[in-house]
N, C-alpha and C positions, 0 to 999 in steps of 0.2 A: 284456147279455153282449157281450163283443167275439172277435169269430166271424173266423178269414181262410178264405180258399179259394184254394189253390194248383192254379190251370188257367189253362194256356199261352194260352189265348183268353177274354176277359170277354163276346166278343160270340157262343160260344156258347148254344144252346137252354137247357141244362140249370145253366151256370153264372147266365144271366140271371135264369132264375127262383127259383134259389139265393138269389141278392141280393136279389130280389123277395118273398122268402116271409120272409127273415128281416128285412127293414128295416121290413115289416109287421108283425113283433110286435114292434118297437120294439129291434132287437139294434143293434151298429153292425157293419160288412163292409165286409173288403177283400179284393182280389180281386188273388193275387201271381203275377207268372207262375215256376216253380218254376228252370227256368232263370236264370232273373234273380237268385238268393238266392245267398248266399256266406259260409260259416258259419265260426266262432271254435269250435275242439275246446275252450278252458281250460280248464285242470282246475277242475271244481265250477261254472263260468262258461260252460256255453254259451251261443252268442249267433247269431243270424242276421241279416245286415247285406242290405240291397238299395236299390241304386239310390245308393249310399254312404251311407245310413241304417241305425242298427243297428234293425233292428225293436221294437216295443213288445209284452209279453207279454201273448198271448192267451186267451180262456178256453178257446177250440175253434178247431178246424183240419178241415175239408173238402177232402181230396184228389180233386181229378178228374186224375187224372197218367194220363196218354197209353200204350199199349204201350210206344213208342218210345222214351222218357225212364224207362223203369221204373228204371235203376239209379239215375239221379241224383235223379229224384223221389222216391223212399226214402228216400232219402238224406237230401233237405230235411227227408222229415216225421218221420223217424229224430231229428232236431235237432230240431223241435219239440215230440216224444214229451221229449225231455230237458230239454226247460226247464217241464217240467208242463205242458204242453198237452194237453186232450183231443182225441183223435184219431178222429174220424168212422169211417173204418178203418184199423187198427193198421197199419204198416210191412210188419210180419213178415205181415199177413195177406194184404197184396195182391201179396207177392214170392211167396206160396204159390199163389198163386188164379190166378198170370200161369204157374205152371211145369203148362204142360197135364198133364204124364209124371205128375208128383208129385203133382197133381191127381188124376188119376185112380187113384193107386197108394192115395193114402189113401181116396178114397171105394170102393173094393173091401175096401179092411181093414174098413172100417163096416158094408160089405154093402148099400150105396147102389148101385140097380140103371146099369147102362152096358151101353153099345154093348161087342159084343167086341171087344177093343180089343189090336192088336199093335204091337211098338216093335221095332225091330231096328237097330245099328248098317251090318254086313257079314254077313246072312248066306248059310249056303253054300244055301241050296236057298230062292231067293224063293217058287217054286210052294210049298214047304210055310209059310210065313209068310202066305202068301193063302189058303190051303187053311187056316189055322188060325182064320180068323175066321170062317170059312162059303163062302169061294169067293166068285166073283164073284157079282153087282154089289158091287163095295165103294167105299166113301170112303177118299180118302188125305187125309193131311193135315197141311200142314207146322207143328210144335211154334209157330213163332213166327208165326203167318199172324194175322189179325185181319178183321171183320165181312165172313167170305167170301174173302178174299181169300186166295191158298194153298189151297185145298179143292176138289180134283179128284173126279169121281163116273167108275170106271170101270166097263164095262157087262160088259166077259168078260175072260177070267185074260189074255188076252195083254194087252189092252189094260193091266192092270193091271201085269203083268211091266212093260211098257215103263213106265209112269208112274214105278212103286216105281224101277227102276236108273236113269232119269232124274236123278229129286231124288239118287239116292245117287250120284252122280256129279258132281253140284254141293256134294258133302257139305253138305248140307243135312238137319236133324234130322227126320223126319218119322213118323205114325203111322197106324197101317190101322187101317180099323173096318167091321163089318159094315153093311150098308145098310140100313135098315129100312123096308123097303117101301110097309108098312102105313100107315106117319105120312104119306106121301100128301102131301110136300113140304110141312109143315107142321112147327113147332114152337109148346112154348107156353113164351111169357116169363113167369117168377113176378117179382115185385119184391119182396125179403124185407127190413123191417126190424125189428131185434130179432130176437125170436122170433114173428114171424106175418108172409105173404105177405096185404100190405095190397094190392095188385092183379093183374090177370094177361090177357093179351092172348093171343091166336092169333097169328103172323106165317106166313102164307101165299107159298108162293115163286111166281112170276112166272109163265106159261104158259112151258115150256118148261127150265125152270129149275127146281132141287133144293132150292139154298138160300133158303133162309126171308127172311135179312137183310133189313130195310129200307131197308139200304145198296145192295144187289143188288135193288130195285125188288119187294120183296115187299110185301104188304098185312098192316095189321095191325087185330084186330076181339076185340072182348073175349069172354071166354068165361068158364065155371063152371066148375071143375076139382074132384077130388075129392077126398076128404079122404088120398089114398094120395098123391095130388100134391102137395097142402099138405103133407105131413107130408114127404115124399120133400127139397122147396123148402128145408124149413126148416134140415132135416138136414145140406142140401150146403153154404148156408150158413154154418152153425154149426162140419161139420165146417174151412172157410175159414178159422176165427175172424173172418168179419166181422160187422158187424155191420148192413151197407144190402150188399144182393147184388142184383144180377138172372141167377136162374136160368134156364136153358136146359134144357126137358124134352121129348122124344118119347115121344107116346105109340104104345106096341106091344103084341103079345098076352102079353108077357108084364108088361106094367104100368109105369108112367112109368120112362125111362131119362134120366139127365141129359149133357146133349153138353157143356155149359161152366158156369164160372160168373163172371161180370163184377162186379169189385169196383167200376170206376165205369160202372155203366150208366145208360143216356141217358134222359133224362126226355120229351123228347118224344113218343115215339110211343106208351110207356102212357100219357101223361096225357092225351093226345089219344083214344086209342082206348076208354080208361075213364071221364074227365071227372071223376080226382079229383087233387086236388090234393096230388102225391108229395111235392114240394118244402117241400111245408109239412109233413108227415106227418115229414121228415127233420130240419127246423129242430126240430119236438118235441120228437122222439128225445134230441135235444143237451140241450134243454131238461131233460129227465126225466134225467138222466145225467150231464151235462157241472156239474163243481162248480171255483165262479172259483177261478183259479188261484195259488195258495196261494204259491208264490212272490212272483210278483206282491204277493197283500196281506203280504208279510213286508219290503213296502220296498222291492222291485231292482228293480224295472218303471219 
């Protein structure tokens, strides 16, 4: 099978082993950076050229596209979706999975448990927008922030007034959520592919520190989660349309709530904290799924 992967770095963790799991079962893999692509709309003719070459038609496509590049990375694998490529995760699923609001607005429609969770553009009474989540301690948090980064923990309503008119005064999008105590600066990563959560980690946040992230110097240690969590993983997932997730769950007393869901998440620290091998688990997937691309054997490749 000829496999590409579109990430801006080939000497990341998670694309290395990408290449590594699939040249092991004998695929061929190229590793594009998505920036670097430049596409042909013709009618019936799409095409994607890089590097002054027009690309050759692939069977499958692996997006690890960056927050930061979200438009234009869609965008590439939007052109690959068109010339019959199969698509690790769909276009349309990773612009949904990246909009935190929309995010959260459809897994309330599912009845997928969350944080209570407030959006406000301007409005006229912050105290009762903070008073609507439970009052303080709460988390703010800015729509476009990434592993931690944007994610303020305030202790009492003023502290929280002053953060909430801060961001709103940088007109910057941002969302309130209740604090969950209980989780005890902990969250647990599900890694979902398909339909089943094939591993799952603890990420413990740092003494002193809230967030979990492994970015933000948190520990990560494998754990057994329970079948409300599995099913909860699968669910947010699914509701995504993707089809490789890493969910983001707290557990509280009233039963797993989901914080995010990451359409490319990182392989190194569950594969390291669980010692199974993801990357190949995902090469599979493609395998079981991924059918050559028909175009391709009609001649145009």
């Amino acid at each position: 099978m000829n496999i590409a992967i579109i990430s801006r770095n080939k000497e990341l963790y998670s694309t290395k082993r990408l290449v590594e799991a699939a040249t092991t079962r004998g695929h061929e893999i190229k590793v594009l950076d998505p920036l670097r692509c430049y596409m042909n709309m013709a009618c019936n003719r799409p095409e994607i050229h890089y590097k002054g070459e027009k690309l050759p038609l692939y069977d499958s496509v692996i997006p690890r596209i960056g927050a930061s590049i979200t438009f234009y990375g869609t965008a590439v694998l939007r052109q690959f979706e068109m010339m019959g490529v199969f698509p690790l995760n769909e276009s349309v699923a990773i612009s949904r999975s990246r909009d935190k609001l929309r995010s959260m607005q459809l897994f309330s429609r599912k009845g997928i448990g969350l944080p209570l969770t407030g959006f406000a553009n301007k409005p006229d009474d912050v105290q009762d927008l903070i008073k609507m989540v439970g009052g303080a301690p709460l988390v703010i948090k800015l729509l476009e922030g990434t592993q931690g980064i944007g994610v303020v923990l305030a202790e009492t309503p003023k502290a929280a007034e002053s953060v909430i008119e801060a961001f709103m005064g940088l007109k910057a999008n941002i969302l309130v959520q209740e604090y969950i105590k209980e989780a005890d600066g902990a969250d647990i990563r599900c890694l979902v592919i398909g339909d089943k959560v094939v591993a799952a980690m603890k990420r413990q946040a740092a003494a002193g520190e809230f967030r979990s992230n492994l970015h933000r110097g948190g520990s990560a240690s494998v754990i057994k989660i329970t079948p409300t969590e599995r099913q909860t993983a699968v669910l947010a997932a699914k509701t995504m349309g993707l089809n490789v997730a890493g969910v983001d769950l707290l557990r509280s007393n009233n039963g797993p709530l989901v914080m995010e869901v990451n359409s490319s998440p990182g392989l190194e620290g569950i594969e390291k904290a669980t010692d199974k091998d993801i990357a190949g688990m995902i090469i599979e997937f493609i395998e079981k799924n991924a059918k050559p691309n028909k175009t391709r054997t009609r001649g145009r490749g």
